[in-house]
C-alpha positions as CSV (number, residue, x, y, z in Angstrom):
1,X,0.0,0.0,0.0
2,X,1.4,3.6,-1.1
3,X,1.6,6.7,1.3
4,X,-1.5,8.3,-0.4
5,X,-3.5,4.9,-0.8
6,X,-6.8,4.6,1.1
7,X,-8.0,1.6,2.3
8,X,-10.7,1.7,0.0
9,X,-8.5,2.8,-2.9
10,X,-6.3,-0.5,-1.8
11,X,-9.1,-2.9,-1.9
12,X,-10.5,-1.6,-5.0
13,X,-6.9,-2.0,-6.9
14,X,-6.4,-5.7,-5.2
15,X,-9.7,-6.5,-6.5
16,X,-8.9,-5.3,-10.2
17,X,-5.5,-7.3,-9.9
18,X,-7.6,-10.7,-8.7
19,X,-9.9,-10.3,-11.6
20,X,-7.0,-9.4,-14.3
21,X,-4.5,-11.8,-14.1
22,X,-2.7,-13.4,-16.7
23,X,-4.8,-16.6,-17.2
24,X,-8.5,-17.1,-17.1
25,X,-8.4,-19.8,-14.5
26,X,-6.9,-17.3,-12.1
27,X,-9.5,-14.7,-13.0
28,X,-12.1,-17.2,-11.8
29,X,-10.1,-18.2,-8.9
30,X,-9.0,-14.8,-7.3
31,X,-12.0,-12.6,-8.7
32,X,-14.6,-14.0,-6.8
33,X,-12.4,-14.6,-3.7
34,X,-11.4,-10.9,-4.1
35,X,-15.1,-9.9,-3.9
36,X,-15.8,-12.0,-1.4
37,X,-13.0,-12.4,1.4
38,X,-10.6,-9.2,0.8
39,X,-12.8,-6.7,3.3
40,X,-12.8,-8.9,6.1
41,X,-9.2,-9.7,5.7
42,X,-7.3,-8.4,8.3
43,X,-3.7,-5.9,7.6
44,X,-1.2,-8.7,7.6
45,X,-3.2,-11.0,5.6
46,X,-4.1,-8.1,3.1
47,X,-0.4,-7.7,3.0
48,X,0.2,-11.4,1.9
49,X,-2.7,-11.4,-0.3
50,X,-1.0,-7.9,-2.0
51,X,1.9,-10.1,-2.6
52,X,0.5,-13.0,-3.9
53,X,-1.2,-10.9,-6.4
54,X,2.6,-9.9,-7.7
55,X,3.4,-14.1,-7.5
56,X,3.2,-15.4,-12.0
57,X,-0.1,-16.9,-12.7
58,X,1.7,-20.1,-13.7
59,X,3.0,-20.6,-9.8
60,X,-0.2,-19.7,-7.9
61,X,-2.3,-22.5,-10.1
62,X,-0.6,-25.2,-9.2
63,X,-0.3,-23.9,-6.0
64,X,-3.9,-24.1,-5.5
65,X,-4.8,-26.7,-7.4
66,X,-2.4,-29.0,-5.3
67,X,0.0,-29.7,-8.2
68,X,2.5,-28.3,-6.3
69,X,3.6,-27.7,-2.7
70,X,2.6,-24.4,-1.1
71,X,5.5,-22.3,-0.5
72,X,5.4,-21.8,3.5
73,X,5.2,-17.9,3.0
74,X,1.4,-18.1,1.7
75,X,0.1,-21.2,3.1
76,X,-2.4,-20.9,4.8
77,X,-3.2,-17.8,2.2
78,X,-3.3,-20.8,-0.6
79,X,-4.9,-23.0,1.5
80,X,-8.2,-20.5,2.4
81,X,-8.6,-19.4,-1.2
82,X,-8.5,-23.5,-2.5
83,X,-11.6,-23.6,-0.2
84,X,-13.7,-20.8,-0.5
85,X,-12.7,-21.7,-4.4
86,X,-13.9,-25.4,-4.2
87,X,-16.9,-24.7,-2.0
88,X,-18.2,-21.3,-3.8
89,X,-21.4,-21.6,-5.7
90,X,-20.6,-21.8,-10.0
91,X,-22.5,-19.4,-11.8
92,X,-23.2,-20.7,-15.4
């Protein structure tokens, strides 16, 4: 978060980044966790989540998906956004 960033300002630019990433698949998976989760989260997850969002699209997938062992560092992160992403309701 920049000097002249409000919180609002913050949330709004994480959720832009969750819904533009460099793959569909993350689109679908951060978007709607963005909407979602990102308010409630609290400064030192929003933090990690303002990180991840800078992690390549090709790392976070398999991340999530389970293809590959979470790096330590986002963890839990990873972990939370698998669920909310396996348990959300699909919109067709």
């Amino acid at each position: 978060m920049t000097q002249t960033e409000s919180p609002e300002d913050r949330l709004k630019r994480m959720r832009m980044r969750s819904w533009r990433r460099g793959t569909k698949e993350m689109d679908l998976i951060l978007g709607p966790f963005a909407d979602s989760e990102l308010a409630g989260l609290d400064v030192a997850d929003l933090d990690l989540y303002d990180a991840l969002l800078s992690e390549n699209d090709q790392d976070i997938y398999p991340w999530i998906t389970g293809a590959q062992a979470l790096p330590d560092r986002y963890a839990a992160l990873l972990a939370r956004i698998g669920q909310f992403a396996r348990i959300r309701p699909r919109q067709i």
